[in-house]
Every structure is written in C-alpha cells, then in structure tokens.
N, C-alpha and C positions, 0 to 999 in steps of 0.2 A: 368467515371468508376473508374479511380484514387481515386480520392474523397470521391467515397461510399465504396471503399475499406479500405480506411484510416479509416473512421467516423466508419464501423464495426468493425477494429481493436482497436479505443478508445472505442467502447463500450466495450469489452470484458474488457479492461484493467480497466475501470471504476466498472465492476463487480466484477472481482477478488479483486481490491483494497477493498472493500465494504465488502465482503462476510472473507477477512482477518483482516478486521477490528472486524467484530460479533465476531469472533471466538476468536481475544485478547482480548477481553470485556469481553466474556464469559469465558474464562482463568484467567483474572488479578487477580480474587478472590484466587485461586492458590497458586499465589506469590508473590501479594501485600495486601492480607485479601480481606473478602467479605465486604464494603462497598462503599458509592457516593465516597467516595476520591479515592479509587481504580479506578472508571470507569472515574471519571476526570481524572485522572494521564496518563491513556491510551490515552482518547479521544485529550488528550492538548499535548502529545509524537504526535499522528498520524498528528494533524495539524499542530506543529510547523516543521516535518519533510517534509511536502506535501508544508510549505509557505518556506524554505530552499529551497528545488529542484526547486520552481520559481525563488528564488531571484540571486540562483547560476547561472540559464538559463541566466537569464537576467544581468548578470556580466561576464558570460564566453562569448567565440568566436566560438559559436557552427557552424558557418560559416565554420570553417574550419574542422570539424569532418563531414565524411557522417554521416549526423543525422539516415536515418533507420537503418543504424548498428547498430550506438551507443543505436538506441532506442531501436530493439533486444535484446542488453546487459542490456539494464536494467530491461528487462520483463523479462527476464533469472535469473537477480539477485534476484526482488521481489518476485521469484516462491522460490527460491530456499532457500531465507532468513526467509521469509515469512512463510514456511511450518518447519523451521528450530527455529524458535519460537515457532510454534504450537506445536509442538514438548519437545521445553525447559521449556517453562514455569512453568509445574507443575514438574520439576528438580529443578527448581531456588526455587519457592516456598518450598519445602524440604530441600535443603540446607542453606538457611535463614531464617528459624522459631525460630534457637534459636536466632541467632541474634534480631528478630524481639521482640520476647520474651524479652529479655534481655532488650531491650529500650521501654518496653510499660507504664512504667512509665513518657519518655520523649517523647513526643507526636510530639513537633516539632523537635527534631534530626530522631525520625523515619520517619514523614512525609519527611522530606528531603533526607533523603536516600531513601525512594521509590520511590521520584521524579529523583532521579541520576539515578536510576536504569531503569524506564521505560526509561527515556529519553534516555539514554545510550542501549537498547534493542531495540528497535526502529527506532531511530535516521536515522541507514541507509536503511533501506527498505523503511522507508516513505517519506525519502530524494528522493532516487531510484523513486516513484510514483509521488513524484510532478516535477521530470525532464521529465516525457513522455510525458506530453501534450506539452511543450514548446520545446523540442527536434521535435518531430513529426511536429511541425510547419516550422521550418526551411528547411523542404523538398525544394528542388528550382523549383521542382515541380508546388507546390501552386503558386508560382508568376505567372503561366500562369490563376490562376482563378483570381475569384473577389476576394482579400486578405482575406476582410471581411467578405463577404460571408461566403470564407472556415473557419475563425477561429470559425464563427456560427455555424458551421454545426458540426466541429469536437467538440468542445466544448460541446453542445448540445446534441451530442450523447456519449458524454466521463459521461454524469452527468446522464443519462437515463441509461445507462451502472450500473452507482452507484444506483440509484434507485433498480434496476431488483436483483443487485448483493444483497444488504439488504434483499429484501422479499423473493429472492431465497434459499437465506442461512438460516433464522430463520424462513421459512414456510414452509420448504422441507429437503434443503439438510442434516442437522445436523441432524433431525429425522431417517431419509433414510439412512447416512449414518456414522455417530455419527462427534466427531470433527478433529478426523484424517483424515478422508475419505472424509470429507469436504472439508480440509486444500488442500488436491490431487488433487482434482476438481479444487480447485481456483488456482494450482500452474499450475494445465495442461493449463490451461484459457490462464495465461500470457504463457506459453509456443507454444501458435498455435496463440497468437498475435502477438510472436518473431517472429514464422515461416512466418504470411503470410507479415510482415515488410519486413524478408529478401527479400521474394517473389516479392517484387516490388523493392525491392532495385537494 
C-alpha cells in the first residue's frame, strides 16, 4: 500500500512538472522572443536543472535527511516557484525589450544573455524536480520491498505522470482555464503531493 501511494504521489509530481514546463514554453516568447532559440533555451534550462537535482542526490547524504520531508519541501518549493515564473515572465519580457533591442544587431551577445537568463530563472525549480525522484527513493521504507522492483514502479509512474501532465495541460487545461489558472492547478498538484508525503511521513 506503501508503494502505490508513493508511485501516485510521483505521478502527480511527474504531471505538475510537465504541465509547467508547457506553460514556460508557452511564455519564453514573452521574454526571450518568439523563436526555436527561445524554446531550446527553455527546454535545455528544464533539463540541465532536472539532471543537477540527480547529480546533487547522488553526491549528497540524503540518508541523513527524512527524505518525505525533505521531498514535501520541494513540491512546496516547485508549486510555489513554478507559478511565480508563470507569473514573471511576461514582466521580464517588458523590462528587457530595450535591452534586447539595443543588442539585436549582436546576435551572439544576445543569444548569451538569454541563455544566463533562462538558465538563471529556472535553474532552481527544475533543480527542486529533478531531487524528488531521488529523494523519494531513499525512503527506508523501500528497503523492505524488492529495491528494483520499487525504483520501476515509482519511476514508471513518475514519467506516465509526465506524459498525462503534457496532454492535460495543452489539450484542456490552458483552454479551460487560460495560463494563470493553469499554473494553480499545477502548483495545487505539487501541493497534495507534499501533503500526501507528509501523510506517510
């Protein structure tokens, strides 16, 4: 029961991440122009933050932190950061238009400050989403199942999570309920992931 409670709370957290990802995508035009460099800049910010939050799992001593806390606190941070993007975005984008202006002659000094820029905006909420799956595993919990089994299982429902989150977000909810109202949904998401962590914590 353990288990299937864990493996539902990565799905949710798999869908929130997903459905906040559409919605910077859908934003970066905003405050990085509408073009492919724009939605690389995003797409390569979200993964280098998501393969950070592995690398730091697997360098820290998450052993000595209760992991469902710590993993609460970070679906708390991703709701909270996350919707605080959705948010800025089209702020940032108005306050650097002249700037942007000003260097559109220099193609690569602007390219590189849009790159500091996603990267730097980013950086930690997607840090924050790639610590939940490797946090959540450290439950001491799991040692009573089959190790492997269980990283299958949470794993597996963490990317099904990501899947649902995609089509839910750009086949329903932004329609339904434009990109703010979105953002609230995906931030409630990680927020009844935290709660049912605590829940077993």
């Amino acid at each position: 029961m353990r288990l299937a409670i864990l493996s539902f709370v990565l799905l949710l957290s798999g869908s929130s991440a997903l459905i906040f990802e559409t919605l910077w995508l859908r934003l970066s035009g905003l405050a990085f122009g509408n073009s492919v460099w724009s939605a690389a800049l995003i797409l390569s910010s979200f993964m280098a933050g998501l393969a950070l939050g592995t690398a730091i799992a697997a360098s820290a001593k998450l052993q000595r932190i209760r992991p469902l806390y710590l993993y609460a606190a970070l679906e708390v941070a991703v709701a909270l950061l996350g919707c605080t993007i959705v948010f800025g975005l089209p702020l940032i984008g108005e306050w650097m238009r002249p700037i942007f202006q000003a260097l559109w002659t220099h193609q690569v000094v602007l390219m590189g400050l849009r790159l500091v820029l996603s990267f730097a905006i980013l950086l930690v909420p997607t840090t924050a989403m790639g610590l939940t799956l490797p946090v959540m595993l450290e439950d001491p919990a799991l040692a009573r199942h089959d190790f492997g089994r269980a990283i299958g299982l949470l794993y597996g429902w963490n990317t099904l999570g990501a899947v649902i989150g995609a089509l839910l977000g750009e086949m329903f909810l932004v329609e339904a309920l434009g990109l703010w109202g979105t953002s609230l949904v995906a931030g409630s998401i990680n927020c009844v992931a935290a709660a049912l962590a605590l829940l077993l914590a």
